[in-house]
Biopython code that builds the backbone (N, CA, C, O; Angstrom):
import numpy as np
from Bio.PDB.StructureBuilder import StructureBuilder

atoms = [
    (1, "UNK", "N", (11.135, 65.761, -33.868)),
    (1, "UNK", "CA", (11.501, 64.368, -34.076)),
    (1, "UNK", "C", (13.007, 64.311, -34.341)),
    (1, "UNK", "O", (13.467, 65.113, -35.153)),
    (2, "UNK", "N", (13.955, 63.290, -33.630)),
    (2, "UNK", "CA", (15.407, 63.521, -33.480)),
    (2, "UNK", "C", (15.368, 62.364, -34.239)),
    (2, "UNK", "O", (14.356, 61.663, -34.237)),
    (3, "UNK", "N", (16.707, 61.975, -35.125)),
    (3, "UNK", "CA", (17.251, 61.330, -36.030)),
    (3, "UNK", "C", (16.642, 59.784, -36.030)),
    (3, "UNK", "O", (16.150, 59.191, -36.990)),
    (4, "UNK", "N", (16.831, 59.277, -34.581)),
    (4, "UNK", "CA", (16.844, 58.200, -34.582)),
    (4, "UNK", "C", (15.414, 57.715, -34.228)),
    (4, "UNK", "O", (15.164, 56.511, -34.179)),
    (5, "UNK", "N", (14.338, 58.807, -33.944)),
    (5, "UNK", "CA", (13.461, 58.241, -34.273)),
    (5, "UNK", "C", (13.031, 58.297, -35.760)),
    (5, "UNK", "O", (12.388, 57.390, -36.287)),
    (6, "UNK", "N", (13.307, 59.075, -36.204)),
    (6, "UNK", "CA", (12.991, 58.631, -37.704)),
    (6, "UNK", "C", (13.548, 57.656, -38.304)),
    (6, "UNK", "O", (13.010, 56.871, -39.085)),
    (7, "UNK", "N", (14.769, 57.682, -37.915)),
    (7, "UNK", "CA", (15.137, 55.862, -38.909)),
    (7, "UNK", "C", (14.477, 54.840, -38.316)),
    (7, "UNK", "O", (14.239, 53.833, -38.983)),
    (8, "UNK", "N", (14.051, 54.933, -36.902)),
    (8, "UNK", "CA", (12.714, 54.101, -36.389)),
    (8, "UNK", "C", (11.926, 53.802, -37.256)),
    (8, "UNK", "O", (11.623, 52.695, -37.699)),
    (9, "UNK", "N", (11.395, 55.330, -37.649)),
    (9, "UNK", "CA", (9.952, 55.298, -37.980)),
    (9, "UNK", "C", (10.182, 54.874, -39.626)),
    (9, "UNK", "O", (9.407, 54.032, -40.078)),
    (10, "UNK", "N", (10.998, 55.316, -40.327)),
    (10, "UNK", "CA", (11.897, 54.523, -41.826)),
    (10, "UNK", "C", (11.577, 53.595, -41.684)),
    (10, "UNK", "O", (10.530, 53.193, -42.193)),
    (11, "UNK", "N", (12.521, 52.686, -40.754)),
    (11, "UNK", "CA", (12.576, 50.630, -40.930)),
    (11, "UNK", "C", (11.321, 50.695, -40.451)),
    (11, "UNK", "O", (10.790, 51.023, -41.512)),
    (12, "UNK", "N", (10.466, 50.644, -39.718)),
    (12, "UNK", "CA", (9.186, 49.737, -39.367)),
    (12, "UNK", "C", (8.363, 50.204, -40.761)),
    (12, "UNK", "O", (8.022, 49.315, -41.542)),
    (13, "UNK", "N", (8.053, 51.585, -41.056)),
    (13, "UNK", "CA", (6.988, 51.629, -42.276)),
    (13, "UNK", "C", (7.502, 50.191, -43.324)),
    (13, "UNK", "O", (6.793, 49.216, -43.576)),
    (14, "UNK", "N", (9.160, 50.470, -43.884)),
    (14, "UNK", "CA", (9.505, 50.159, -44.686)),
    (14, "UNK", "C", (9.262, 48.476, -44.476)),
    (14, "UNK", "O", (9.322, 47.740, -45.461)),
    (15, "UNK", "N", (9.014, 47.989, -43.262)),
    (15, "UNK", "CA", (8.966, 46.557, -43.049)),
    (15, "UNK", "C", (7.581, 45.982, -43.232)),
    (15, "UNK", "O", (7.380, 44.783, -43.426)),
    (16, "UNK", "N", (6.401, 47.132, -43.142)),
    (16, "UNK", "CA", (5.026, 47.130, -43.026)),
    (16, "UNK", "C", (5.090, 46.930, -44.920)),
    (16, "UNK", "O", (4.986, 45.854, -45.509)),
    (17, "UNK", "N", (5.251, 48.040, -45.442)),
    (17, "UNK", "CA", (5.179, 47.676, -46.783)),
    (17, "UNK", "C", (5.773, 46.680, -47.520)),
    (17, "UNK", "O", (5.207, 45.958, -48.341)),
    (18, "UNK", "N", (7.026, 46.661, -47.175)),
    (18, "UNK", "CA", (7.679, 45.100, -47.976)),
    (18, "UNK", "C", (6.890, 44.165, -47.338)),
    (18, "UNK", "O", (6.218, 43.880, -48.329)),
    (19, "UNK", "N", (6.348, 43.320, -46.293)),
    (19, "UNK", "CA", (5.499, 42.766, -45.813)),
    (19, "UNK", "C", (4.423, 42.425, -46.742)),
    (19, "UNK", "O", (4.231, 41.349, -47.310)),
    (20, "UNK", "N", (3.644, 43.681, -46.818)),
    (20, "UNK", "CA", (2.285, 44.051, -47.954)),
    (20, "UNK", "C", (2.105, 42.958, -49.139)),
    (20, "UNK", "O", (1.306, 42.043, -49.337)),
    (21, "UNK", "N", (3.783, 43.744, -50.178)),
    (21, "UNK", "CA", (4.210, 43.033, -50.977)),
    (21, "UNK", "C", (4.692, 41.712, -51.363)),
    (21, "UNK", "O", (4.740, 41.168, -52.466)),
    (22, "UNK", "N", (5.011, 41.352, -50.288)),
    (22, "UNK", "CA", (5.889, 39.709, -50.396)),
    (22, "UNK", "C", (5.425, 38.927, -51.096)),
    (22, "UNK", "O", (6.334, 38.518, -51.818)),
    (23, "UNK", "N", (3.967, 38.159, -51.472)),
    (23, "UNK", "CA", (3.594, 37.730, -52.652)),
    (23, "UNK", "C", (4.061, 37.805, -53.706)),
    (23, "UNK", "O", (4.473, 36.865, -54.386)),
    (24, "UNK", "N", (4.056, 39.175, -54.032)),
    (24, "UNK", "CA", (4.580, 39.512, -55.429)),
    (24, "UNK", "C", (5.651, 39.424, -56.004)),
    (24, "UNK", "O", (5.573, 39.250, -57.221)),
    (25, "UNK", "N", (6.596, 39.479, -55.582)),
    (25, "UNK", "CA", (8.373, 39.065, -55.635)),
    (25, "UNK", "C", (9.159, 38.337, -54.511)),
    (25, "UNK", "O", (8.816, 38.487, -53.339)),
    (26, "UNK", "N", (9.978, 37.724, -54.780)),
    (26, "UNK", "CA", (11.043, 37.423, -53.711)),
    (26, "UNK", "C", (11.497, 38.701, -53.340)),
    (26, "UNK", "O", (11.726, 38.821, -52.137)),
    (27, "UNK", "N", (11.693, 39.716, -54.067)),
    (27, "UNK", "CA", (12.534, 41.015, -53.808)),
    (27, "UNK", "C", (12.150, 41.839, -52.537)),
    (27, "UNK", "O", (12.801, 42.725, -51.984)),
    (28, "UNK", "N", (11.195, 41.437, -52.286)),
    (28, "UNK", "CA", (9.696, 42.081, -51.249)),
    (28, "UNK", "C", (10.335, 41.475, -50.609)),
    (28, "UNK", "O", (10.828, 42.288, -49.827)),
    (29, "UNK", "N", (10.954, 39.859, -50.223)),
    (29, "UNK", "CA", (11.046, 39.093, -48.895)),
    (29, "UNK", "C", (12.139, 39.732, -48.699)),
    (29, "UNK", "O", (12.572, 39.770, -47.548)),
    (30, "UNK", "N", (12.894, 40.425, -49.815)),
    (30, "UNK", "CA", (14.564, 40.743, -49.643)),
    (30, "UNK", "C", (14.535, 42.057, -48.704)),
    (30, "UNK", "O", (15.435, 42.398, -47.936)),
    (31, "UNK", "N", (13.592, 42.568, -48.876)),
    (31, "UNK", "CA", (13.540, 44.155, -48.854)),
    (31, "UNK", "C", (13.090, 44.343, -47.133)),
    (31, "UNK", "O", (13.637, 45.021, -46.264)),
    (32, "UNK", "N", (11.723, 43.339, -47.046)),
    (32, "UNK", "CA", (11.547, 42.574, -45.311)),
    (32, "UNK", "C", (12.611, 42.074, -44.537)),
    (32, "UNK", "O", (12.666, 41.948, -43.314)),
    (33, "UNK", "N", (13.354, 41.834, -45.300)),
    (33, "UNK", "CA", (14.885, 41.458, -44.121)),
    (33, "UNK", "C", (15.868, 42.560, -43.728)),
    (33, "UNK", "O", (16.500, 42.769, -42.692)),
    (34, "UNK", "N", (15.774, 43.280, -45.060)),
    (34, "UNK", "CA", (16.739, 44.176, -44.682)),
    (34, "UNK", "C", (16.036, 45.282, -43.935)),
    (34, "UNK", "O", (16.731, 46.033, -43.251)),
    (35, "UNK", "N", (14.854, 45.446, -43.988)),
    (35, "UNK", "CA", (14.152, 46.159, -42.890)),
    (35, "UNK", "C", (13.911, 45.826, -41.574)),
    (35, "UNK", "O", (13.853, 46.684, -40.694)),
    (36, "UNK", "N", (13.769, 44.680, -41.375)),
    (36, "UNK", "CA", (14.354, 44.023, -40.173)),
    (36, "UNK", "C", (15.533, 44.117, -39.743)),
    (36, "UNK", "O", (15.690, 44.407, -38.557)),
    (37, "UNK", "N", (16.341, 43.960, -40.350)),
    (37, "UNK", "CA", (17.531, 44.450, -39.684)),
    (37, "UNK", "C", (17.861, 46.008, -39.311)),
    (37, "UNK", "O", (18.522, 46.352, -38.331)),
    (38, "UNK", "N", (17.376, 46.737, -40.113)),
    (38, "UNK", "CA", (17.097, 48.068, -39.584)),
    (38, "UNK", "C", (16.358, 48.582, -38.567)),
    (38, "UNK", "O", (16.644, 49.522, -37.824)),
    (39, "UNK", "N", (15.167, 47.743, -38.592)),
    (39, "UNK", "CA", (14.686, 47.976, -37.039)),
    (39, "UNK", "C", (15.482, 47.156, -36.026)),
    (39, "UNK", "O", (15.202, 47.426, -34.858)),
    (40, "UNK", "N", (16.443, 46.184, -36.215)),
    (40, "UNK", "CA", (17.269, 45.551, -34.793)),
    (40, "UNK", "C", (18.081, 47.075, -34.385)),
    (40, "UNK", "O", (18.092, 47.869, -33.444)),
    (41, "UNK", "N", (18.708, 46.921, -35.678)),
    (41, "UNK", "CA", (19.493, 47.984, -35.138)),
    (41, "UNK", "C", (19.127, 49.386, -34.814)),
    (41, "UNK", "O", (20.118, 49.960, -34.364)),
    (42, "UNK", "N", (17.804, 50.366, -34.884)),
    (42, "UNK", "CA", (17.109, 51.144, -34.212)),
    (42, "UNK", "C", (16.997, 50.427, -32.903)),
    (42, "UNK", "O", (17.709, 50.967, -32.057)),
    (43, "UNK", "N", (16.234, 49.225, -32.386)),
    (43, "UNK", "CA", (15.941, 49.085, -31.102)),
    (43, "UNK", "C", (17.336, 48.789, -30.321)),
    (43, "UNK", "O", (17.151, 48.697, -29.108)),
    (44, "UNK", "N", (18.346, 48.661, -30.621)),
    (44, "UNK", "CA", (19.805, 48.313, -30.102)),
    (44, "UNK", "C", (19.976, 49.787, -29.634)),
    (44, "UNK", "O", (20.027, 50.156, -28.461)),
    (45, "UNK", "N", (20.079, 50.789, -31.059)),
    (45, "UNK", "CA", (20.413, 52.183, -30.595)),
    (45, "UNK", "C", (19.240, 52.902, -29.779)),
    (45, "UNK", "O", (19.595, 53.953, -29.244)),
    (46, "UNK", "N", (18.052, 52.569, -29.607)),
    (46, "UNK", "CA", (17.308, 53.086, -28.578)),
    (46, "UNK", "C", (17.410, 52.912, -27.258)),
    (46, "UNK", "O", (17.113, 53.809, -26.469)),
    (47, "UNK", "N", (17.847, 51.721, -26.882)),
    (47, "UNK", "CA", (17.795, 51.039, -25.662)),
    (47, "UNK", "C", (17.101, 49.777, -25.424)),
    (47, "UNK", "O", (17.232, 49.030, -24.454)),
    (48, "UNK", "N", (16.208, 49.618, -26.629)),
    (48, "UNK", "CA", (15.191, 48.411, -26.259)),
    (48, "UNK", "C", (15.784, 46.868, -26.712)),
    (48, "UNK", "O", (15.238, 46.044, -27.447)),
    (49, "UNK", "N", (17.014, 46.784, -26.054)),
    (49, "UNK", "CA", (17.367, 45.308, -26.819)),
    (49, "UNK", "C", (16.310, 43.636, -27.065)),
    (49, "UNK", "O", (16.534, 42.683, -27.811)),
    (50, "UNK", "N", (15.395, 43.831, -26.273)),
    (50, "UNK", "CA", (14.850, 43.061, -26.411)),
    (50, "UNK", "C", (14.221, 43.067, -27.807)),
    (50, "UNK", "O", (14.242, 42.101, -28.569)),
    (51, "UNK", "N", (13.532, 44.524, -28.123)),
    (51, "UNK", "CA", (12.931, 44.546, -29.516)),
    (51, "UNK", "C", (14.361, 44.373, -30.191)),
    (51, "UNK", "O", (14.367, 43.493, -31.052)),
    (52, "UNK", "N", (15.515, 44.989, -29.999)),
    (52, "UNK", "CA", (16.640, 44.659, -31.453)),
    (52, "UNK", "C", (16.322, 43.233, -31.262)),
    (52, "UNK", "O", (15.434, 42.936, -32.062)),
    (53, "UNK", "N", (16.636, 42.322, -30.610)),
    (53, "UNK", "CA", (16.940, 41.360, -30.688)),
    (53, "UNK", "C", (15.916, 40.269, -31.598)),
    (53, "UNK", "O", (16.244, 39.477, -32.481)),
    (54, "UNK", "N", (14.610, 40.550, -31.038)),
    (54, "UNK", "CA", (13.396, 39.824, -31.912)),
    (54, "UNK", "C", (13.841, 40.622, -33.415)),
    (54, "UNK", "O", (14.258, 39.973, -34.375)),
    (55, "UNK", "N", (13.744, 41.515, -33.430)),
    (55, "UNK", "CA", (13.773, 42.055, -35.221)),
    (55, "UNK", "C", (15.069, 41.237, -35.698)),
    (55, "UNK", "O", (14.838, 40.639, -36.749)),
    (56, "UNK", "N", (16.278, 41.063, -35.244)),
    (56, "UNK", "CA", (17.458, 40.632, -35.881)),
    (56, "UNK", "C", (17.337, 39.075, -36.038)),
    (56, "UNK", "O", (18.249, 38.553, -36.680)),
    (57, "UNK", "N", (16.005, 37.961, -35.379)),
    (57, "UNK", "CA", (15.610, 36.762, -35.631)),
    (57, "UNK", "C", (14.944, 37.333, -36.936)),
    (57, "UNK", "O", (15.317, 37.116, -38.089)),
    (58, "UNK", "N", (13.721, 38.225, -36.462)),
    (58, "UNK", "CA", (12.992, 38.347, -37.663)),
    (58, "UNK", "C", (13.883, 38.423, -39.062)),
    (58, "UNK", "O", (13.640, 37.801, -40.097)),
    (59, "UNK", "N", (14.876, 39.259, -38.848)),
    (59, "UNK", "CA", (15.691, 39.666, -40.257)),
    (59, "UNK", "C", (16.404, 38.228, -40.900)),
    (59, "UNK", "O", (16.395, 37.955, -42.101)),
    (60, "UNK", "N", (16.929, 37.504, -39.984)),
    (60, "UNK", "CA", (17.328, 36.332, -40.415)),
    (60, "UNK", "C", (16.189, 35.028, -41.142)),
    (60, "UNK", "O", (16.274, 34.434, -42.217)),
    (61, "UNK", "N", (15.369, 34.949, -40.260)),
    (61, "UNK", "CA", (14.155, 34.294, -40.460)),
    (61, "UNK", "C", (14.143, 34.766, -42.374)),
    (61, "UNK", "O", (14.614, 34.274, -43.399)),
    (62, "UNK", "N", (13.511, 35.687, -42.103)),
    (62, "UNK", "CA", (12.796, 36.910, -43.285)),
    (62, "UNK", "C", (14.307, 36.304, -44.617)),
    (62, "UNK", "O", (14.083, 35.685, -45.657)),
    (63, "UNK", "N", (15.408, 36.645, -44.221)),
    (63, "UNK", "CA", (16.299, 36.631, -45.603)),
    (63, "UNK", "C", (16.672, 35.211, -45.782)),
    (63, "UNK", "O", (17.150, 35.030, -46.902)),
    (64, "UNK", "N", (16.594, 33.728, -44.770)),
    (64, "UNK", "CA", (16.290, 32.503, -44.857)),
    (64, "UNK", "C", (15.288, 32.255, -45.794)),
    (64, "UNK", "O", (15.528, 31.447, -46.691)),
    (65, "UNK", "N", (13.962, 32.938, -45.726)),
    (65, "UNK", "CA", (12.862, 32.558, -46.670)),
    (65, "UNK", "C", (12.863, 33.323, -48.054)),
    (65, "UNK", "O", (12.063, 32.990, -48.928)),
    (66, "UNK", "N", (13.734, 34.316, -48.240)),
    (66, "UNK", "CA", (14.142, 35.125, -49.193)),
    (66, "UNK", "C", (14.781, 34.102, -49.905)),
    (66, "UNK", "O", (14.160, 33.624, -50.855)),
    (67, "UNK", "N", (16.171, 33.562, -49.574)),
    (67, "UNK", "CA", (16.970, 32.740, -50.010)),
    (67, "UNK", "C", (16.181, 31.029, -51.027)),
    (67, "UNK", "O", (16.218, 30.594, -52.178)),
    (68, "UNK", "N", (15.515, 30.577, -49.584)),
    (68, "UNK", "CA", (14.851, 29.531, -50.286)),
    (68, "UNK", "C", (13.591, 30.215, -51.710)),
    (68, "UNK", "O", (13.656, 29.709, -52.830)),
    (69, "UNK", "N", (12.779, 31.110, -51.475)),
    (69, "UNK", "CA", (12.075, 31.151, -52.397)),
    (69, "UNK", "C", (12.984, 31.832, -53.472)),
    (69, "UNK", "O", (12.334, 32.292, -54.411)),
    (70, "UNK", "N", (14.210, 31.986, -53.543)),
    (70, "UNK", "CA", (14.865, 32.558, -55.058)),
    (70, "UNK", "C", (15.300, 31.612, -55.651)),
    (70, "UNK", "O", (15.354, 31.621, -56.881)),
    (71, "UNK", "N", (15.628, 30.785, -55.066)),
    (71, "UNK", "CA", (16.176, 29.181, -55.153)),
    (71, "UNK", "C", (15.270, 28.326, -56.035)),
    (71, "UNK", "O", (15.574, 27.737, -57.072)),
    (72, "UNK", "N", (14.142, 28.379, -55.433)),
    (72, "UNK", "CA", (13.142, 27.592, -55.824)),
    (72, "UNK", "C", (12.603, 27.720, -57.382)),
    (72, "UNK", "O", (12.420, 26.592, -57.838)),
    (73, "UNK", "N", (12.415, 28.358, -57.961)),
    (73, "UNK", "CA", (12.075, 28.705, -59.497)),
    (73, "UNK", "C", (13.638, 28.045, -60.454)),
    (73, "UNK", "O", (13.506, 27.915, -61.670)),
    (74, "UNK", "N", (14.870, 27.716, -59.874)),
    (74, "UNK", "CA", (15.790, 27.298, -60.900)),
    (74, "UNK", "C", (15.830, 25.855, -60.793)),
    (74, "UNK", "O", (15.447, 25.319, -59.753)),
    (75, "UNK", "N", (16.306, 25.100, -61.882)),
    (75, "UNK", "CA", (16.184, 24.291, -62.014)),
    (75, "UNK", "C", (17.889, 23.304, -62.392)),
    (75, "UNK", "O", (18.601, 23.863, -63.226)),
    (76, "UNK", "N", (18.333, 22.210, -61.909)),
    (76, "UNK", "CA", (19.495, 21.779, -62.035)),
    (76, "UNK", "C", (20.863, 21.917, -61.483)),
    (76, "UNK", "O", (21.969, 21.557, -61.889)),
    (77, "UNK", "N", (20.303, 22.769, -60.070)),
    (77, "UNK", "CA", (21.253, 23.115, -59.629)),
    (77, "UNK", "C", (21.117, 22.722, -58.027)),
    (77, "UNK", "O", (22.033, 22.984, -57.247)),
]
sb = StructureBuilder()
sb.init_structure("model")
sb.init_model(0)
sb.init_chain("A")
sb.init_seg("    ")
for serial, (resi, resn, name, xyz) in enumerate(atoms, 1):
    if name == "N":
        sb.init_residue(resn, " ", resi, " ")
    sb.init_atom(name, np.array(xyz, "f"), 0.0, 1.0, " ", f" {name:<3s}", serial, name[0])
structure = sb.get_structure()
């Protein structure tokens, strides 16, 4: 197994489990974005731009809903 499939195989587990979690913290949605973005950028450096490209919506998407649900619990601002 050469480098870059393992940081492959890194961001997708790591996106499967923060996923899992997301209920439980915003930190989980935080952790889903930035794993998304790790898999864009695996499928960029593989060749598969089409997959970078869906993961780097996903990552945005993912740290958009990060943002609003950290937001949401304060009050007066």
């Amino acid at each position: 197994m050469d480098a870059l499939t393992l940081f492959g195989l890194v961001a997708v587990s790591a996106m499967l489990i923060c996923y899992a979690f997301d209920d439980r913290s915003p930190w989980w949605g935080l952790g889903f974005a930035v794993a998304c973005a790790s898999g864009s950028i695996y499928g960029f450096l593989q060749g598969a731009w089409p997959f970078g490209l869906v993961e780097g919506i996903w990552a945005i998407l993912a740290a958009h809903r990060w943002w609003r649900k950290r937001n949401t619990g304060r009050r007066g601002f």
